[in-house]
FILOTI-623482 format. One record per residue: residue in three letters; x, y, z of N, C-alpha, C in turn. Coordinates in steps of 0.02 Angstrom, whole numbers, padded with zeros to 5 digits, always signed. Layout:
REM FILOTI-623482
ALAXYZXYZXYZ
...
***
This chain:
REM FILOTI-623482
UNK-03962-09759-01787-03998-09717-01833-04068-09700-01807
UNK-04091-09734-01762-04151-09721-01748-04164-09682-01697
UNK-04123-09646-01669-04110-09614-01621-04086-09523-01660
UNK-04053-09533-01706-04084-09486-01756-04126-09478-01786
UNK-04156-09521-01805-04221-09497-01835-04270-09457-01780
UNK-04272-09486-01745-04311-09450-01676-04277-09372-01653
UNK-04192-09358-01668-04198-09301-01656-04207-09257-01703
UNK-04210-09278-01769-04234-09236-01832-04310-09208-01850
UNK-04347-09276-01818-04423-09246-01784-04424-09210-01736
UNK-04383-09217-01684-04388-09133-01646-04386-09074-01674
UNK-04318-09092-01709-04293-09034-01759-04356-08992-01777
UNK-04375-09030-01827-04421-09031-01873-04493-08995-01826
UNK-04528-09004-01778-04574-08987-01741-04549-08930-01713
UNK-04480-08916-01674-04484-08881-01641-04485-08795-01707
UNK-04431-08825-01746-04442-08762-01792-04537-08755-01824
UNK-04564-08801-01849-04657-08787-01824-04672-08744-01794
UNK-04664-08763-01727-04702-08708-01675-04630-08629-01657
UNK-04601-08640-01695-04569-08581-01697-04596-08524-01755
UNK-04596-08560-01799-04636-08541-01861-04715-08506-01836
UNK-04750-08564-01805-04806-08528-01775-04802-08483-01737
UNK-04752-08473-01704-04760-08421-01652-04729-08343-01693
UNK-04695-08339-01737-04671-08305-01774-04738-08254-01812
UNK-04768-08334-01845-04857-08292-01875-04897-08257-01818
UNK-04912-08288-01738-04940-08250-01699-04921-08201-01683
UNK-04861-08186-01691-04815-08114-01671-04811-08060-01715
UNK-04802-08103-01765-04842-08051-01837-04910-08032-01839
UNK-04957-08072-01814-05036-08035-01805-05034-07994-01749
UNK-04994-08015-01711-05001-07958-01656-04976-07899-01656
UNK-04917-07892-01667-04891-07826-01703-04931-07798-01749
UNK-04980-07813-01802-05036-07786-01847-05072-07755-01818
UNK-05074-07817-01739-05154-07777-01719-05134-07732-01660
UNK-05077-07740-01642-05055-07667-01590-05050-07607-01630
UNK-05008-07616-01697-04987-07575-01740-05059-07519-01757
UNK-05105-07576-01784-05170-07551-01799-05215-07507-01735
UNK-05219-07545-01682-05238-07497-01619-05187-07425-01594
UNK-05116-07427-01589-05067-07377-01606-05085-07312-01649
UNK-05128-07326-01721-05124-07281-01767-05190-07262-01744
UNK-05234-07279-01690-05277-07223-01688-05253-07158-01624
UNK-05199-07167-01591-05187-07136-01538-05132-07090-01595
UNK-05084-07109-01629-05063-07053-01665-05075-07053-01754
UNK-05147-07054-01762-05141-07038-01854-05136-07074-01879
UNK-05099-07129-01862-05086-07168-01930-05023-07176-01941
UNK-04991-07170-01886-04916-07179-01883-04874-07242-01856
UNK-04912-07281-01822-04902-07322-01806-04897-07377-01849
UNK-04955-07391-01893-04986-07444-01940-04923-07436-01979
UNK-04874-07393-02013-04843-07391-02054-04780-07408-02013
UNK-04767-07400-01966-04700-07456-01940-04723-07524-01918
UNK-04779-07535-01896-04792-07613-01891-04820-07653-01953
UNK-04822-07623-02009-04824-07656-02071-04757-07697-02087
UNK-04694-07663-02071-04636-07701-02083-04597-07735-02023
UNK-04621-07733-01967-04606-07781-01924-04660-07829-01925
UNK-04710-07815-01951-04749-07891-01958-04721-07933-02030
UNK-04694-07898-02073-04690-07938-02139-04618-07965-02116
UNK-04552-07935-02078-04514-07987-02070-04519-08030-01999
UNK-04567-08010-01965-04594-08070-01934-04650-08149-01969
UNK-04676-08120-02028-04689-08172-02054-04644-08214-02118
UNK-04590-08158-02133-04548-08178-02172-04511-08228-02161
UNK-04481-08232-02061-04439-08262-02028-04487-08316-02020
UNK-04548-08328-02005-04578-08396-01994-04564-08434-02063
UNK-04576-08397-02136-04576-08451-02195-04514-08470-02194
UNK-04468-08432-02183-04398-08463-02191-04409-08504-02158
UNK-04403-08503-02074-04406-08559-02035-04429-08639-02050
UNK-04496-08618-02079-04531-08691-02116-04502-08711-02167
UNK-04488-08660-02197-04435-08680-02271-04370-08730-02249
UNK-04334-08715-02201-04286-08732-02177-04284-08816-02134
UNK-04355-08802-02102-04360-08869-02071-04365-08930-02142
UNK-04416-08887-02192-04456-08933-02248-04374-08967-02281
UNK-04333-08939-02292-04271-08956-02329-04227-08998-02301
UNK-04234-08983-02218-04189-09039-02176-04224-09118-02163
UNK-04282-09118-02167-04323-09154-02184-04312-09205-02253
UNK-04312-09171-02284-04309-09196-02365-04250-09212-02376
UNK-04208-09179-02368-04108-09207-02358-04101-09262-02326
UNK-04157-09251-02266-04115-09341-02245-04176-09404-02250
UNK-04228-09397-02290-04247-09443-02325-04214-09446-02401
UNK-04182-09402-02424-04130-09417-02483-04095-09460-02471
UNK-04055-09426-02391-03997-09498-02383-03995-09570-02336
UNK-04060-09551-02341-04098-09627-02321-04112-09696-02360
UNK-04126-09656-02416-04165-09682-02485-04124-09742-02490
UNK-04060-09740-02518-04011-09787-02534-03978-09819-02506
UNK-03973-09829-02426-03985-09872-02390-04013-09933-02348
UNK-04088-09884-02402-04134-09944-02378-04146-09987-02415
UNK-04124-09958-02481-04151-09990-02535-04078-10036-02565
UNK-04045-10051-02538-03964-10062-02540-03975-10140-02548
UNK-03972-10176-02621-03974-10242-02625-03906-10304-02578
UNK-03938-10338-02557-03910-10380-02520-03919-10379-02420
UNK-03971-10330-02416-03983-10334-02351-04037-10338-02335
***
């Protein structure tokens, strides 16, 4: 078991910095998007408004996702440990 737990903290971290990198990709797309709309009008800003929102959409899921796999297996931890007679 303890050898899972360790790969569920990977788990768990690696989706983190996936998550983070998801938010930096979303500011960056804003801020290309935003430099973009001065070379044509204002045309740009309005397609990198929605590749940044499901680039930040995809990071919350991501954290969402780690936060729950997390929490599932301290659920099914719980009653093992706490398991009278051991």
């Amino acid at each position: 078991m303890k050898g899972f737990d360790s790969e569920i903290e990977k788990a768990v971290d690696r989706a983190g910095k996936a998550a983070g990198w998801m938010f930096a990709l979303g500011v960056l797309t804003l801020i290309l998007g935003g430099v973009g709309s001065f070379r044509d009008e204002g045309g740009a800003v309005w397609l990198a408004l929605p590749g940044a929102g499901l680039l930040f959409g995809m990071g919350v899921v991501i954290n969402l996702l780690a936060m729950h796999l997390m929490e599932t297996w301290r659920q099914g931890r719980r009653p093992s440990e706490e398991a009278p007679g051991e």
